[in-house]
N, C-alpha and C positions, 0 to 999 in steps of 0.2 A: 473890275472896272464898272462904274456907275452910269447910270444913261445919262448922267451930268460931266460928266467925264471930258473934258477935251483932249485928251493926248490922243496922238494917233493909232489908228488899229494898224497892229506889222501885216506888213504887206502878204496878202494870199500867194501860198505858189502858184495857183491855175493862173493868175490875172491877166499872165501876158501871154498865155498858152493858149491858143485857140478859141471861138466864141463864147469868155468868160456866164454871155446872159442864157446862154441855154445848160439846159436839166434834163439828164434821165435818169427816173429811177426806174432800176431794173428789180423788179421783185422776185425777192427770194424764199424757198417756201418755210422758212422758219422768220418771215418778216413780220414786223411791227407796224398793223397798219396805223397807229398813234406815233411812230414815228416820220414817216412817208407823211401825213397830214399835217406833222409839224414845219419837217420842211418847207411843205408849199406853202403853208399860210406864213410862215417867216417871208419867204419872195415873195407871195403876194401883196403884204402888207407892205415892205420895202418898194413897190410899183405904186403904192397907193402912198407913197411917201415920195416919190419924184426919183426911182430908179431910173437912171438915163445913159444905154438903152434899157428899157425893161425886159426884165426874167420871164424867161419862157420854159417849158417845161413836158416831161410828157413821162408816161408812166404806162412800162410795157412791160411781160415777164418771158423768159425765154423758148417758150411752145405759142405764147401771143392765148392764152385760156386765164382767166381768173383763177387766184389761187387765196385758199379758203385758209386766214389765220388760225393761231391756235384758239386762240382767242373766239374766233366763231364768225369776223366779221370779215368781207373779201374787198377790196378797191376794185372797180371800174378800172382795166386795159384799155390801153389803145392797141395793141399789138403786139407781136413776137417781135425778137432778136433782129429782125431782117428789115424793123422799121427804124432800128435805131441809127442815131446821128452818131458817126461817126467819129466827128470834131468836137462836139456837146463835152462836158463835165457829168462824166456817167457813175453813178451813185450804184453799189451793189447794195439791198435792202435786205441784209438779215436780223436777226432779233439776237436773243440771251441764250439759245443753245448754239450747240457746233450744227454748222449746215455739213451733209451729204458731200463725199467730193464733186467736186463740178465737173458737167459732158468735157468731152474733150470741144464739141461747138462752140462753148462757152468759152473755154479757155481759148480757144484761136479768135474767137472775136476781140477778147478781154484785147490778146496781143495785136490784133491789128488794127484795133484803135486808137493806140501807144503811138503805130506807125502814122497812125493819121493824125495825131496831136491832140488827141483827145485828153484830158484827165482825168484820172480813175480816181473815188473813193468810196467809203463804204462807211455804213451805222451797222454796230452791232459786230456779229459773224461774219458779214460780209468780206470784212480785212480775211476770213482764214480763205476763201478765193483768190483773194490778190496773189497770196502769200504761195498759194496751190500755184497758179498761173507765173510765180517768181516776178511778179509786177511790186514787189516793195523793196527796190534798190537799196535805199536809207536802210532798210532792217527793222525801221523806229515806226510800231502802231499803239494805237488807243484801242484795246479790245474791253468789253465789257465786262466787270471783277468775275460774273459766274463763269467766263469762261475762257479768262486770263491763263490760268494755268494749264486749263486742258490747249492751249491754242502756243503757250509755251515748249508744253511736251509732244505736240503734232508737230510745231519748227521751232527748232531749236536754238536757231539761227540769228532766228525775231530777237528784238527789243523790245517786248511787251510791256506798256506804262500802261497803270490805274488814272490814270490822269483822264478827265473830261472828253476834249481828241486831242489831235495833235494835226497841225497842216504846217511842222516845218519841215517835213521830207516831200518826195514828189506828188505823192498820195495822200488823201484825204482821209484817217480815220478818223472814228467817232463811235464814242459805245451806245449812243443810244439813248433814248428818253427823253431827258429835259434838255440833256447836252445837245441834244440834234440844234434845238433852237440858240446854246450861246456859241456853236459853231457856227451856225448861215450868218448870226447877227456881225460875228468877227470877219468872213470872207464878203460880208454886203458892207461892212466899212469899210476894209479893205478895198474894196472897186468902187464903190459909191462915194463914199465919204464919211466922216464922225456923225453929221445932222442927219443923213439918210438910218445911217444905222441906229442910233438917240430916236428917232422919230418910229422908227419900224418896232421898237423894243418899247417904247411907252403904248404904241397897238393892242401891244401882244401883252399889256399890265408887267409887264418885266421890271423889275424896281433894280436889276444889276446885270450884265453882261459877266458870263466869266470868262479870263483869257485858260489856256490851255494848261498853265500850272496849277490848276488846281484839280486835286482829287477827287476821285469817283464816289467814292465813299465815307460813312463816315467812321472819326476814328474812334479808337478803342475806347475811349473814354464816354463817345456819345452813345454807341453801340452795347456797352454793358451796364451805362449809367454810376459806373462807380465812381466814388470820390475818391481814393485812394492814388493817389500818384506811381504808387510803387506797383498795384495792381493793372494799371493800364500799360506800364511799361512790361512786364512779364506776359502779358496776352503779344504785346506785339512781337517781343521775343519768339515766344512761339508760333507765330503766324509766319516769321521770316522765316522758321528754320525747320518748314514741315516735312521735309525730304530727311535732314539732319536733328532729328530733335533733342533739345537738351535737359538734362536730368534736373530737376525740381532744384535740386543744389546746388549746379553753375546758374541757375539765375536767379532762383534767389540773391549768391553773392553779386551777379549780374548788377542787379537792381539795386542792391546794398541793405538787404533786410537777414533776418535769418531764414533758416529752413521751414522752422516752426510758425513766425509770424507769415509767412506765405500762406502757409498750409490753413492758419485760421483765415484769413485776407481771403483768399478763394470758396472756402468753404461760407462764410458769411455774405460775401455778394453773389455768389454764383453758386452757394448749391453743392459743390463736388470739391474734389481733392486737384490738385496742380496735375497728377497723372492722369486724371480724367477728364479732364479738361483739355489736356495735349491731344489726348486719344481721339477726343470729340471731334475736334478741329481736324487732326489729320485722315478719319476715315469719311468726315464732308468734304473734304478734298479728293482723297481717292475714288468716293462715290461721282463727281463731276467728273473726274477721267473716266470712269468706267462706260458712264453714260454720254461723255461726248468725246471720246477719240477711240480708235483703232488701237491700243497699246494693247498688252499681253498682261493677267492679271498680273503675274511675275515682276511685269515694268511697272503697273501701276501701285502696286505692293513697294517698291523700292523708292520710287517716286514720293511715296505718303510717310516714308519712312520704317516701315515693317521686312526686317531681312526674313520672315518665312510665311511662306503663301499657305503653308494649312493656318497658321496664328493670323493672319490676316485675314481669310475668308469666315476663322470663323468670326473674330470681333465684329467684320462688315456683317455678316446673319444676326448677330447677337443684337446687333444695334438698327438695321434697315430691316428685318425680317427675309431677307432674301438671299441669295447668293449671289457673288458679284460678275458672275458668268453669267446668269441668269437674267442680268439688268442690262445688258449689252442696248447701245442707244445708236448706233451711225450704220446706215447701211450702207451697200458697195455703190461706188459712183455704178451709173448705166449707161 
């Protein structure tokens, strides 16, 4: 959608749920403080565009202490858990890894501001919260591609889309980054209007709003740069099928080339052989489960597609230099 655009923005879920113009973001300690600032300057500018009522907003973490990005840089608190609005649209702020499981404090606030009509979402990690707390009825989130799959095989249950966010379930996901800003611009047309939201996103130098069908990333073709049609479709082949992976010869014929024009096709834009390539792909995969969920190597080995955990620990050493025990990344909630 273009900031020229007249069709209307589909309607926000929160709009009719509770005091649509208040915000909290509750930060989280793998949060993004460039996303949390995108936010607010998206509502602010929407206020300085004739938001009526106007957005308000406040930004607490759940001890009410500053919490220091990875990044290196900390946002200014207003407070702990105890100061937040109960009714507000309360934003969990995590970033690109798996967050920690949540207190169970957390979790009981999460639910009793459900009770109080509040509306919950989150950028980033934050959905694996919701999802912790069973606050994602729908099933349907927008997690962030690095940690799409680990947040898959933590729930199961989830409907994990690479998509932008998503605010047609109750909840608000969002992965994060640039999307933070064509999310606020789509729930500020939605309550505001088309010109509020056009006005708030020429502010902000926005030359297009994106609505929620569009992808996180980019695809295979802009990402390996190949020109090859048949080459772009055999990467996403094996991108779908990294639990099940397929032998160099059902997708070649997949694709409709031979075994042999693959094998040159790969080797010429990328370097390595079709097998090496799978392999690549499936132990960066295994490596983001290792490092952001609780699974058992065994699960995560079977998950990557490797049926034995000595042949898999050792490709994972061969290729990350470490052991995949050894990289262990979430610790026990507290």
């Amino acid at each position: 959608m273009t900031c020229h655009d007249t069709r209307p923005f589909l309607q926000a879920p929160h709009a009719s749920q509770g005091p649509a113009h208040r915000f909290v973001f509750l930060l989280l300690p793998t949060h993004s403080p460039a996303d949390v600032s995108l936010a607010i300057e998206t509502l602010s500018e929407a206020n300085a565009a004739g938001a009526n009522p106007p957005y308000t907003w406040q930004i607490l973490s759940e001890d009410g202490l500053p919490l220091r990005s990875q990044s290196g840089l900390s946002l200014a608190v207003e407070g702990g858990v105890e100061e937040i609005d109960l009714t507000a649209t309360i934003f969990l702020c995590g970033g690109n890894r798996m967050e920690a499981p949540a207190s169970q404090k957390l979790l009981n606030l999460l639910r009793k501001a459900t009770r109080y009509g509040a509306t919950l979402g989150a950028l980033g990690s934050g959905c694996a919260i919701l999802a912790q707390a069973g606050l994602l009825p729908d099933k349907k989130v927008a997690a962030h591609w690095a940690i799409s799959t680990s947040i898959q095989e933590t729930f199961p249950d989830l409907d994990v889309r690479q998509q932008v966010y998503d605010t047609s379930s109750k909840s608000l996901t969002c992965a994060g980054g640039l999307a933070t800003a064509d999310m606020f611009l789509n729930v500020i047309g939605a309550q505001q209007g088309t010109n509020c939201a056009q006005k708030t996103a020429a502010a902000l130098a926005c030359s297009s709003i994106r609505d929620q069908s569009n992808a996180q990333t980019l695809s295979a073709a802009c990402e390996i740069g190949a020109k090859s049609v048949h080459l772009v479709q055999a990467v996403e082949i094996m991108r779908e099928n990294l639990e099940h992976p397929l032998s160099p010869t059902v997708i070649a014929k997949t694709v409709g080339v031979s075994s042999r024009q693959l094998e040159r096709l790969f080797s010429k834009h990328l370097g390595m052989s079709p097998k090496s390539y799978s392999n690549k792909l499936r132990l960066e995969n295994a490596r983001r489960l290792i490092q952001q969920t609780k699974l058992s190597v065994l699960e995560v080995a079977i998950a990557s597609g490797f049926s034995s955990t000595s042949h898999f620990s050792k490709q994972y050493r061969k290729r990350f230099g470490a052991t995949p025990s050894s990289e262990r990344g979430i610790p026990s909630a507290s």
